[in-house]
C-alpha positions as CSV (number, residue, x, y, z in Angstrom):
1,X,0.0,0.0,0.0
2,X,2.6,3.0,0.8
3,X,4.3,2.3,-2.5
4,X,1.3,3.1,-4.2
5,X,1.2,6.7,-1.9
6,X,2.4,9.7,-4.1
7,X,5.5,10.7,-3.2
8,X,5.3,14.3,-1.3
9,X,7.4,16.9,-1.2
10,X,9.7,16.5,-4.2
11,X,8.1,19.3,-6.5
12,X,11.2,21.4,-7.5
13,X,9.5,24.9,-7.4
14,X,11.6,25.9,-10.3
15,X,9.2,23.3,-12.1
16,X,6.2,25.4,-12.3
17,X,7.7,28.5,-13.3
18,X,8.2,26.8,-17.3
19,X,5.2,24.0,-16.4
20,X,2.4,25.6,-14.2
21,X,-0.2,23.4,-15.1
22,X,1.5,20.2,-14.3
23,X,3.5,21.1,-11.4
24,X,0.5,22.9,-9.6
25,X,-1.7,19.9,-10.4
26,X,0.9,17.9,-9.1
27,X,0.9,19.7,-5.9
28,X,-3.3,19.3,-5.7
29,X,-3.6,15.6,-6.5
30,X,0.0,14.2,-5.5
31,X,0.1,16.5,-2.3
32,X,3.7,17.3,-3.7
33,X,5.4,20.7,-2.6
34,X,7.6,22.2,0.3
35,X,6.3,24.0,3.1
36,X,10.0,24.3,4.3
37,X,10.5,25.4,0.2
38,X,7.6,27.8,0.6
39,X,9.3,29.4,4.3
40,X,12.8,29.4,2.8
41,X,11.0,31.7,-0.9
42,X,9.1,33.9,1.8
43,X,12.5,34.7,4.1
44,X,14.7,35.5,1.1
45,X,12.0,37.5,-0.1
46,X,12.6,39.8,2.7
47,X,16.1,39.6,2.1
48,X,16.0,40.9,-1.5
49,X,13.7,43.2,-0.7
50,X,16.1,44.6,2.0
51,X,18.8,44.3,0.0
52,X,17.1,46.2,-4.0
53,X,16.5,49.0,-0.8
54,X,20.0,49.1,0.3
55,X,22.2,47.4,-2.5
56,X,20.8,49.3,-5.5
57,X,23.5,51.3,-7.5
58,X,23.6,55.2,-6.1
59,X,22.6,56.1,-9.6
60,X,19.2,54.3,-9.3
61,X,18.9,54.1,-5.8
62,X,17.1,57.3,-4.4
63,X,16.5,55.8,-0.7
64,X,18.2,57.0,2.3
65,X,20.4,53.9,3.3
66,X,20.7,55.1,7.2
67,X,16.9,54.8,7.7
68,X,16.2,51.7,7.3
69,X,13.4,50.2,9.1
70,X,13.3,46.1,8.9
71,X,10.0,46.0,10.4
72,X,8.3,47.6,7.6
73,X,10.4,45.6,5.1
74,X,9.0,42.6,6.9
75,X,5.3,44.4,7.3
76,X,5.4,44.5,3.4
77,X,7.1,41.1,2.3
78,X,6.4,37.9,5.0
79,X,3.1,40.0,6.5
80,X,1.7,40.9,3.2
81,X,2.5,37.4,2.1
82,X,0.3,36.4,5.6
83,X,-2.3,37.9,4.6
84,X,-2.9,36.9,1.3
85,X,-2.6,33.8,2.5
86,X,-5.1,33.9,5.1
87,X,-7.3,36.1,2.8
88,X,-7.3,33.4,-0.1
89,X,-8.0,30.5,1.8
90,X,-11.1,32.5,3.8
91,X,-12.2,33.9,0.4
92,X,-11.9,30.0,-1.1
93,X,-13.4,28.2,1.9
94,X,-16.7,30.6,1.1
95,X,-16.6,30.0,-2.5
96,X,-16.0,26.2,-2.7
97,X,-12.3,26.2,-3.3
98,X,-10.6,22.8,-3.0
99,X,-7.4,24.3,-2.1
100,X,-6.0,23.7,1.5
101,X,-4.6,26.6,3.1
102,X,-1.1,24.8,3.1
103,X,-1.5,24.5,-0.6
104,X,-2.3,28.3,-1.1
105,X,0.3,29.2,1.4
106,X,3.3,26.9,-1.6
107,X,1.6,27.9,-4.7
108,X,1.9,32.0,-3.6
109,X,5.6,31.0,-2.3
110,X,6.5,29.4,-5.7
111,X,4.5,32.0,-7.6
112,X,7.1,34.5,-6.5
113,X,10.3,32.8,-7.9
114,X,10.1,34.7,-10.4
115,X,9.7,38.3,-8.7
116,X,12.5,37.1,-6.2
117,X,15.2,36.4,-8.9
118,X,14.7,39.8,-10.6
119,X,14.8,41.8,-7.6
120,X,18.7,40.2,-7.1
121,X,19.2,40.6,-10.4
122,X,18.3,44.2,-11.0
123,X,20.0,45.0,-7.4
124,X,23.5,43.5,-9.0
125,X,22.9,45.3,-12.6
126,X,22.5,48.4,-11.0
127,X,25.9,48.8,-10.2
128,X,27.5,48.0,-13.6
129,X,25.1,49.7,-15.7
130,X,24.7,53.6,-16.6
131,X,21.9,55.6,-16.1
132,X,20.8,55.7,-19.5
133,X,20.0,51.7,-19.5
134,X,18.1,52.2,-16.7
135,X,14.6,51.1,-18.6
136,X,16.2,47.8,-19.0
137,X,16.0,47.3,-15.3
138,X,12.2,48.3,-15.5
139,X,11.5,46.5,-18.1
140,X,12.9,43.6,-16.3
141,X,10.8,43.7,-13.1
142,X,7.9,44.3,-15.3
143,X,8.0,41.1,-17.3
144,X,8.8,39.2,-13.9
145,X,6.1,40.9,-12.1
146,X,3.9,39.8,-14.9
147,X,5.3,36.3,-14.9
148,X,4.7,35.8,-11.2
149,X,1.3,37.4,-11.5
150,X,0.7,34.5,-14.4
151,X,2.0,31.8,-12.3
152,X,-0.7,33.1,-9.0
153,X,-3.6,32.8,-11.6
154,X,-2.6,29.3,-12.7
155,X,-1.6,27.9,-9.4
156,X,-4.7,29.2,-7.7
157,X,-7.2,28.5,-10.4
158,X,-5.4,24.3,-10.7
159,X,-5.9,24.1,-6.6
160,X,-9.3,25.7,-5.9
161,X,-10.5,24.0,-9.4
162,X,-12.3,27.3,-10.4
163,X,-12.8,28.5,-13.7
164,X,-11.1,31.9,-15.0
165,X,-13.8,34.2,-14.2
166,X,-14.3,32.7,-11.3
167,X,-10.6,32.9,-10.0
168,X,-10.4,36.1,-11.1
169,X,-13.3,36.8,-8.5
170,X,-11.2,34.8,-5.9
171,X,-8.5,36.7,-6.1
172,X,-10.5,40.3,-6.3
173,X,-11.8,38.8,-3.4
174,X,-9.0,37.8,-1.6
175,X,-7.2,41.7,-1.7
176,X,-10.8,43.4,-0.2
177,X,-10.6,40.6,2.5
178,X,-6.5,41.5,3.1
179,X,-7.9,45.2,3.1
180,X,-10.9,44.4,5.6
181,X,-7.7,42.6,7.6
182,X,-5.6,45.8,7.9
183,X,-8.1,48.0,8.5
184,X,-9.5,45.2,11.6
185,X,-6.1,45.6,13.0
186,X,-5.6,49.5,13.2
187,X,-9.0,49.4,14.1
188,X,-8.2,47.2,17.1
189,X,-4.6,48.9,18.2
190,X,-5.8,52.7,18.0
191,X,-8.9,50.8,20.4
192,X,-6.0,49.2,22.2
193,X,-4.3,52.0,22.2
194,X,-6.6,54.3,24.0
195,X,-7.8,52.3,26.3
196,X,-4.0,51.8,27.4
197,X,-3.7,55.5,27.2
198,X,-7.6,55.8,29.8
199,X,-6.8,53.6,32.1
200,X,-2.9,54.6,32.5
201,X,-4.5,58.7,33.3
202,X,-7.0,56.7,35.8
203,X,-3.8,55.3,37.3
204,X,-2.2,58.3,37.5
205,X,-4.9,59.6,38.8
206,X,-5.0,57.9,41.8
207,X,-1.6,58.2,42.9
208,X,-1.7,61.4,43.0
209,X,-4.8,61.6,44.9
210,X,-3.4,59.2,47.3
């Protein structure tokens, strides 16, 4: 019996950027793909996107490299990656998606390959390359953004088995629901927030009355 099992976890992610189709379908019906994979795409993620901020040629590089703040690198790679996550599996669970969170959480992880590689890429061309060739660094984080934008349509169309106008509701869906999410959790620290603010005057308060 387990040699009739599918074999798990032997999807090379570098599979589905050339052959979505069959490596995301793979990852549905074989229950093949990395969750450690998935972890190690998010982390350098953040690293590249720390590194285009700080790395990029002076010429192109208009950011102040003394203020640098890591938390809101990380609030807009592995949070951002959280919460489409958590948004596309909520938004899927409520319109009959077959895909598991797990499954959403590899498939937006591999999705980003390509993204990921032109971010380094442009960070390292930046400093060999004159201003003037500058549009061929744009150009080349526009075709990957395109290309990772591709592989998110395929990947979660082959795991929620929708159709395209469907998935493109899904996903529609799935940024109002990461919007309702932010706005939940401001909503909840500024309420947080002043009530820390209330009852620290109340105990101030009462030590000086006392």
């Amino acid at each position: 019996m387990s040699m009739m099992q599918p074999s798990q976890g032997r999807l090379n992610p570098f599979r589905c950027l050339l052959h979505p189709f069959d490596g995301f379908y793979a990852m549905k019906e074989e229950g093949k793909g990395s969750r450690v994979a998935a972890a190690v795409i998010v982390f350098i993620f953040f690293l590249a996107s720390v590194l285009i901020r700080q790395d990029t040629g002076y010429t192109f590089n208009t950011n102040d490299p003394d203020a640098l703040n890591i938390w809101l690198i990380a609030a807009k790679t592995v949070v951002l990656y959280g919460l489409w996550v958590m948004g596309n599996w909520a938004v899927a669970t409520w319109m009959e998606g077959e895909g598991k969170a797990v499954q959403v959480a590899i498939v937006s992880a591999y999705a980003m390959i390509p993204y990921i590689i032109a971010m380094v890429l442009t960070t390292w061309l930046s400093n060999v390359m004159l201003q003037e060739e500058g549009a061929f660094l744009h150009y080349m984080m526009v075709i990957a953004m395109i290309w990772s934008g591709i592989l998110m349509l395929i990947g979660m169309q082959t795991i929620h088995d929708y159709g395209f106008v469907r998935n493109l509701q899904s996903l529609l869906l799935t940024v109002a629901a990461m919007a309702i999410m932010v706005f939940l959790a401001v909503l909840f620290y500024t309420l947080f927030q002043q009530a820390y603010v209330f009852l620290l005057t109340i105990y101030n308060e009462l030590l000086f009355r006392i």
